[in-house]
C-alpha positions, -999 to 999 in steps of 0.1 A, spaced: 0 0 0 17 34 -10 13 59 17 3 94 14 -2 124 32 -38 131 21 -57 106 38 -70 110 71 -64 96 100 -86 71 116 -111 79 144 -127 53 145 -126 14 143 -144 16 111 -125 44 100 -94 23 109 -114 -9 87 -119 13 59 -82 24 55 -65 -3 64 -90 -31 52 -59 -60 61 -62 -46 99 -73 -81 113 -53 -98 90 -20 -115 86 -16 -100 49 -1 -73 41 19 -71 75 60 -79 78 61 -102 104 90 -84 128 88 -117 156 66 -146 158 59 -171 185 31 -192 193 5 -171 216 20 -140 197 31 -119 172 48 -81 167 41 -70 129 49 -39 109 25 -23 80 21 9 63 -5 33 62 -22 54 42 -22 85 61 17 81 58 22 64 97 42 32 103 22 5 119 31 -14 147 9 -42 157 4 -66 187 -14 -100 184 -21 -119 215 -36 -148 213 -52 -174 238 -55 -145 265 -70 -155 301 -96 -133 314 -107 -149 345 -137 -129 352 -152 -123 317 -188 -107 308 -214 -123 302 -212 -105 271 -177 -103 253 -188 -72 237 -184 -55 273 -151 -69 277 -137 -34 276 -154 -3 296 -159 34 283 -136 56 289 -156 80 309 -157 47 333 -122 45 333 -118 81 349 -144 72 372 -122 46 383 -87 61 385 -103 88 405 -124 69 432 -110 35 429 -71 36 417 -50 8 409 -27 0 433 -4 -9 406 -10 22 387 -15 52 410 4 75 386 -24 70 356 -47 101 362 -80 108 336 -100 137 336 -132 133 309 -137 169 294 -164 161 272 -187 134 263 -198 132 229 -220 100 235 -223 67 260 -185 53 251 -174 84 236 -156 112 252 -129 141 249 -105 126 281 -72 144 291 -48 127 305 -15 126 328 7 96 318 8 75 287 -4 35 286 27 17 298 22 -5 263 32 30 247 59 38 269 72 1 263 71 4 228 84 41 226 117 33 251 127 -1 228 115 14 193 127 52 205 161 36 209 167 13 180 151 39 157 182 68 170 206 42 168 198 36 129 189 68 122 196 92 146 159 106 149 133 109 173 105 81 171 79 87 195 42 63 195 25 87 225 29 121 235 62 137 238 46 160 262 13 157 290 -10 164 298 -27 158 265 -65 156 254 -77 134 231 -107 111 217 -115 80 231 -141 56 218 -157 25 225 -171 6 198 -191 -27 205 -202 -57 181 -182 -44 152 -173 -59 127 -187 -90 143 -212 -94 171 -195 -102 206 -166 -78 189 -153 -51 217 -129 -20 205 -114 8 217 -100 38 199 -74 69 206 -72 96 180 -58 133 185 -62 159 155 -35 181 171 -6 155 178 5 124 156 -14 97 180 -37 69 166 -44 34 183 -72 11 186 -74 -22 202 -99 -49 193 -105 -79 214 -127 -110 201 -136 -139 221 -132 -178 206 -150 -209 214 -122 -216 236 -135 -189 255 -102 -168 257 -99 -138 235 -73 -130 205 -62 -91 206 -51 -68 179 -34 -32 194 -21 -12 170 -6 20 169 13 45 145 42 65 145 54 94 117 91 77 116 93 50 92 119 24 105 134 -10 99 143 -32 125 176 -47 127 184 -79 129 204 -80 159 175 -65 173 155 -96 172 157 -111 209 147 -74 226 116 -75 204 106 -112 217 113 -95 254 92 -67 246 68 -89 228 69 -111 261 63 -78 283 35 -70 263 12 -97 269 20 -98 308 7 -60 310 -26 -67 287 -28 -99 307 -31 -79 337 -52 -50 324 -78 -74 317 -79 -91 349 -71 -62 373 -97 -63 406 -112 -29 392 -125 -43 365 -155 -57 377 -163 -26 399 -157 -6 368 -181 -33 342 -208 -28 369 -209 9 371 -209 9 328 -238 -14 331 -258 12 354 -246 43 341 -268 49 311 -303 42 309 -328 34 275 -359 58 269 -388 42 250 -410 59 234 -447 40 228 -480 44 216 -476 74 197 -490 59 164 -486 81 133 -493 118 151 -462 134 166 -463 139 201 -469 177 218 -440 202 231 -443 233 248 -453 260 228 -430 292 225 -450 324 229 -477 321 192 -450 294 183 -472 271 157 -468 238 143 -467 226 105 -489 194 118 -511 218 136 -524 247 156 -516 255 195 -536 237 217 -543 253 249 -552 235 282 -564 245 317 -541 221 337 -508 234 326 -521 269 336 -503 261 374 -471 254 356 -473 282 328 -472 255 305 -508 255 293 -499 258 255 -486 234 233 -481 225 197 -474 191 180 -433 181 174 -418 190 144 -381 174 137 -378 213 118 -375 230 155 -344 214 159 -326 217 124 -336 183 112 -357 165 90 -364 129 109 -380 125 143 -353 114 171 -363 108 205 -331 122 215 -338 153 198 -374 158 209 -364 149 248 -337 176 244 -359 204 232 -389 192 257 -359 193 286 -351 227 274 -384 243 277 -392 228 307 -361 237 324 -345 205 333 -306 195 329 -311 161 313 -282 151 286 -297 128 252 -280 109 231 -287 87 198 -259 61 199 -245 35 229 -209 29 226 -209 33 188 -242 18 173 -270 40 166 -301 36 183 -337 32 170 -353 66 165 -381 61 189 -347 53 214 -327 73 232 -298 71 263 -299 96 290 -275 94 318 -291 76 349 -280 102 377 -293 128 357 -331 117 348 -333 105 384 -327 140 394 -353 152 367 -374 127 368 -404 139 390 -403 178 373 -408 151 333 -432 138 347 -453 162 360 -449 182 327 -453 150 307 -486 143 318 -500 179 306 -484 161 274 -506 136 272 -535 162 279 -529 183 250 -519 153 227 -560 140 236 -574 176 234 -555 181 198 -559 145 182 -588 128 203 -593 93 213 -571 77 250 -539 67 228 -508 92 241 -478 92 233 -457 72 267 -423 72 280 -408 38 294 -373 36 317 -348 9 310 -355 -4 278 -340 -27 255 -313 -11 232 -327 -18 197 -297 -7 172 -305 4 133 -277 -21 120 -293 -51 141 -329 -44 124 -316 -41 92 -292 -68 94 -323 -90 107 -348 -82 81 -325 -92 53 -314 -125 68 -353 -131 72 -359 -124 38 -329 -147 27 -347 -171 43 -386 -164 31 -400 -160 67 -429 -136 74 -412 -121 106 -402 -89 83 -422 -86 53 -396 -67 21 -411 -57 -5 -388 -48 -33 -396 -22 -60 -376 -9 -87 -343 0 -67 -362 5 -36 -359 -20 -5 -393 -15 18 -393 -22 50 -427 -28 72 -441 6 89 -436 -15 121 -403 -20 121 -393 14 133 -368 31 114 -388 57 101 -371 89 100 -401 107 114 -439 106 114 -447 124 84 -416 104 68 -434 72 79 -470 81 66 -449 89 32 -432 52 33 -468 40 38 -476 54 9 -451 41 -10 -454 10 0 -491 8 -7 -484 19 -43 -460 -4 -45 -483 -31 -38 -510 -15 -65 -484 -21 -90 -475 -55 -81 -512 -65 -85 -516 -42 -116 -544 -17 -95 
C-alpha cells in the first residue's frame, strides 16, 4: 500500500477498517517476531504512519462478561475509576473526561501514557536513534494531552469489543480490538502508529521477543485487574434506554414558544398546565431542531429545554446507533429530573387528547432494550434470505421497503410517506 499524506487519519474502528481493510489480518503485514500465543508486525498506512501491531492470542480473562462485547469499559468509566477507585499498581495514571460526545465516547485528558506505549516508545525510540539518529515517538512527547476515546461494541462482528485513541492536534492513533473464541479466551489486535518509518535490525531480534513477552503480561493484567469488575458494573448502570410508545402516526406535543405554531397543527391550549405556565402546546416537528427525521433524542432535548431541566440525550451506545423512537440519557441525571418530566409530561398527554382525540398518548418507558439500526436491518435481510414472514420486504424498482412496524422511520410524516409508497408499490404489483 503506498502511503500518502492526504488521507485521514482514523477515528474510528471503522474508520481504521476502511483504511487499512488488512487490519485483522496476517496479509499485508511484515512479520517483525513470531511465537506461538503471539506476534509483533509492521505495515504501512495510508495517512503516511508506520504501523506497529500486537497479536495476543489465547489470553485469560478470569472474570469475563457475560457478554464479550463489554469486555472493555468506556472511557468515561475509566476516569471514574482512577479517580475513586485507583489501581494499586497504577496510582500515577490520572484521567479527567472533558467532554462526552455519546455513551462510550468522550474528549479525556490525561497525565501519563499507557505503559504498552511507553514500552514500545523506550525499545523502538532507541533502536530507531541508533539507525537513524531521529526521534521516534508512538505517545505524546509532552502531557498532559486531550484526546478522543471511543468505545465501539459488536463491530465488525457481534460479541466484537474496540477501543480507539485519535488526536487531530498530535501524531497519535491506536485502537485495540478484542474477540472472544469458542475456547472462551480472546485474541487481541493493538495497533498503533508513528510518523518515523523504520526498519528493524536484525540483531534486534531477541529485545523484540522480550518486549513482545512484556507485552502480553501488562494486557494480561489489564484485563484481569480487581477494578475491572467494579468498573463493568458501574458501565452497566450508568446509562439508561428511553422508549417511546403508543404514539402511532401523530407526533407527540411540546411546549409551545410564545404564538409558536406547528406545520402538523395549531396550538392547543389547556387549563391544567395553567399552574405550571405550560398551558400551551403544539405538535413536534423534527424542523424545531434543524432536522428532517424524528429522534427521540432530539425531541427529549428540546422538551428538557423548555421545561427547564438538565437532562443530557444521546442517539448512539458505545458506537451503534439507536432506533429513533430510542434514546440514552445518563441515569444520575433523569433521576434528578425525573419527577419535574413527569409532572410536565402528563400535561403532554392532555394536549396530545385535546388536539388529536381518542385515549392513545404518546408514553415514556425507563430501561429499555437497546434496539440498534444495524441489528434491524441486518435482521430483516437475513429473514428475507430465508422467506419467513417475521419482516415482510417488498422490493420495488431500486427500492428496499421495510414494514411501517419496524421502526426506522425517519419521522412521522416520513413514515406516513413510506406507507404510501409502499401501498403503491403493492398497486403495482397486483396491476391496480
Amino acid at each position: 500500500m503506498k502511503a500518502t499524506s492526504q488521507a485521514p487519519r482514523p477515528d474510528t474502528i471503522e474508520d481504521w477498517l476502511l483504511l487499512v481493510p488488512h487490519l485483522l489480518s496476517e496479509e499485508g503485514w511484515q512479520k517483525l517476531v513470531e511465537k506461538p500465543s503471539s506476534a509483533l508486525l509492521q505495515s504501512s498506512s495510508p495517512w503516511g504512519d508506520t504501523l506497529i501491531k500486537y497479536v495476543l492470542h489465547d489470553v485469560v480473562v478470569l472474570h469475563p462478561p457475560e457478554d464479550p462485547a463489554y469486555l472493555l469499559v468506556r472511557p468515561e468509566t475509566r476516569a471514574w475509576s482512577c479517580a475513586c477507585e485507583p489501581d494499586p499498581a497504577n496510582l500515577e495514571e490520572i484521567r479527567e473526561v472533558r467532554e462526552i460526545l455519546g455513551p462510550g465516547a468522550c474528549f479525556e485528558k490525561y497525565w501519563t501514557n499507557w505503559p504498552w506505549i511507553r514500552l514500545c516508545d523506550t525499545l523502538f525510540g532507541i533502536l530507531h536513534s541508533q539507525h537513524l539518529c531521529g526521534n521516534l515517538c508512538f505517545g505524546h512527547t509532552a502531557l498532559p494531552v486531550t484526546t478522543i476515546e471511543r468505545v465501539r461494541r459488536n463491530f465488525p462482528e457481534k460479541g466484537d469489543c474496540s477501543l480507539t485513541w485519535s488526536d487531530q492536534s498530535n501524531p497519535l492513533v491506536c485502537t485495540l480490538l478484542c474477540r472472544m473464541h469458542k475456547t472462551g479466551n480472546y485474541t487481541m489486535h493493538f495497533v498503533m502508529g508513528t510518523l518515523a518509518p523504520f526498519q528493524m535490525p536484525v540483531w534486534a531480534a531477541d529485545a523484540l521477543r522480550l518486549v513482545l513477552d512484556a507485552f502480553r503480561c501488562q494486557a494480561i493484567c489489564y484485563l484481569n485487574r480487581p477494578q475491572l469488575i467494579l468498573e463493568r458494573e458501574r458501565d452497566r448502570t450508568l446509562y439508561m434506554v428511553l422508549n417511546m410508545t403508543s404514539f402511532g402516526s401523530r407526533p407527540p406535543m411540546i411546549p409551545a414558544l410564545g404564538e409558536e405554531t406547528s406545520v402538523t397543527g395549531q396550538p392547543t391550549n389547556i387549563e391544567a398546565g395553567n399552574e405550571l405556565g405550560l398551558s400551551t402546546w403544539v405538535a413536534y416537528d423534527p424542523a424545531m431542531t434543524g432536522n428532517d427525521a424524528f429522534r427521540l433524542s432530539e425531541y427529549l432535548c428540546l422538551f428538557f429545554r423548555r421545561i427547564r431541566v438538565h437532562v443530557h440525550t444521546y442517539q448512539s451506545l458505545d458506537g451503534q446507533e439507536l432506533l429513533p423512537y430510542q434514546c440514552v440519557v445518563p441515569r444520575e441525571e433523569w433521576c434528578a429530573a425525573r419527577d419535574r418530566f413527569k409532572a410536565t409530561f402528563g400535561l403532554q398527554k392532555t394536549a396530545y387528547r385535546r388536539a388529536n382525540g381518542g385515549t392513545s398518548t404518546p408514553g415514556l418507558v425507563e430501561d429499555g432494550t437497546p434496539r440498534f439500526c444495524r441489528e434491524v436491518v441486518a435482521s430483516c435481510q437475513n429473514q428475507a434470505k430465508h422467506e419467513t414472514d417475521f419482516c415482510e420486504l417488498v422490493v420495488h424498482k431500486t427500492f428496499l421497503e421495510l414494514p411501517d412496524d419496524v421502526g426506522l422511520g425517519m419521522g412521522f410524516q416520513d413514515k406516513r410517506r413510506c406507507s404510501d409508497k409502499s401501498a403503491l408499490a403493492k398497486k403495482e404489483h397486483f396491476g391496480l
